[in-house]
C-alpha positions, 0 to 999 in steps of 0.5 A: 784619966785621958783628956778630952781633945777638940774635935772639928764641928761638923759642916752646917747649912747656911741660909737666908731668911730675906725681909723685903718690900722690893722683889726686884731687890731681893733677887739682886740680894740673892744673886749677891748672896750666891756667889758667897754662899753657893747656889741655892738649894731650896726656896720658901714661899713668900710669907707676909711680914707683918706681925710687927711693924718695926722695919715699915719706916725704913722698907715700906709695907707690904713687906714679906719674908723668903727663906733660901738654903745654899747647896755648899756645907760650911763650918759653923765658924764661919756664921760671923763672916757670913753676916759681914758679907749680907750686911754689905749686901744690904748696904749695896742695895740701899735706896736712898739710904733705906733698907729695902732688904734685910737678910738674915742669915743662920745656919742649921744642922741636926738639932737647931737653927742659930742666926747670926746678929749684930745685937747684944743680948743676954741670950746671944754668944759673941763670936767676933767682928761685933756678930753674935749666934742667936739660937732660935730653934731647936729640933724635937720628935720630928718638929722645931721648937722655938726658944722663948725669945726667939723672934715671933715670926720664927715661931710659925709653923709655916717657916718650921715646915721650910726648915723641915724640908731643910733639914732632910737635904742637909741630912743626906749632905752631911751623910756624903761629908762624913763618909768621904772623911 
């Protein structure tokens, strides 16, 4: 009987979903967000953010969501470092204490999209440095599904049509990585 031996992951592609109730702030974030991950590759339109009101105390209202992919490929072992970095963004960037841009960052590769989060919950795996992956989509026949718990503005079609688009960008990466190995 042969053992079964691990094998590397393949690459992933890394981006934001940006909370923001300051534009000029948010452009900071992403010039920041740059020099880590690589130059951005694709850029979202600006959704409204408001299907609840948990972050209006702290950013203010209106508050919306970009979505930004990076060009470099990364090992998904990296997902927890990654949220390390935009959390010190986020620090950076404080006005008067207060958050005026939460980036969430995550990665996707063919089948899911997966966030990183610095909170516990029974659907999360831990992977150091206090950071845990939430997977929050997965890819079938042609769309995204999300997972029950999932957050509600991830269940929109509107961002499953930016992670689409994504998704076909990352297909050809992945095509040049595996047949340079």
């Amino acid at each position: 009987m042969s053992k079964m031996k691990p094998t590397p992951a393949k690459p992933v592609k890394y981006f934001i979903g940006a909370l923001f109730s300051d534009k000029n702030l948010l452009e900071e974030a992403l010039r920041r967000a740059e020099n880590i991950f690589s130059t951005a590759d694709l850029l979202s339109a600006d959704f409204p953010f408001n299907l609840t009101d948990y972050y209006t105390s702290e950013m203010g209202s209106p508050i919306f969501r970009r979505f930004v992919s990076f060009s470099k490929l990364f090992s998904p072992d990296f997902l927890a470092s990654a949220k390390i970095h935009t959390n010190s963004i986020e620090d950076d960037l404080r006005v008067a204490s207060l958050r005026k841009v939460n980036l969430d960052v995550g990665y996707i590769d063919y089948d899911k999209v997966v966030l990183a989060s610095a909170k516990y919950g029974i659907h999360k795996i831990y992977l150091g440095q206090g950071i845990y992956a939430d997977l929050t989509l997965h890819y079938v026949k042609g769309h995204y599904q999300p997972y029950d718990w999932a957050f509600q503005d991830f269940k929109s079609p509107d961002y499953h049509s930016f992670f689409l688009k994504m998704r076909e960008i990352y297909k050809q990466q992945i095509k040049q990585v595996l047949l340079i190995r």
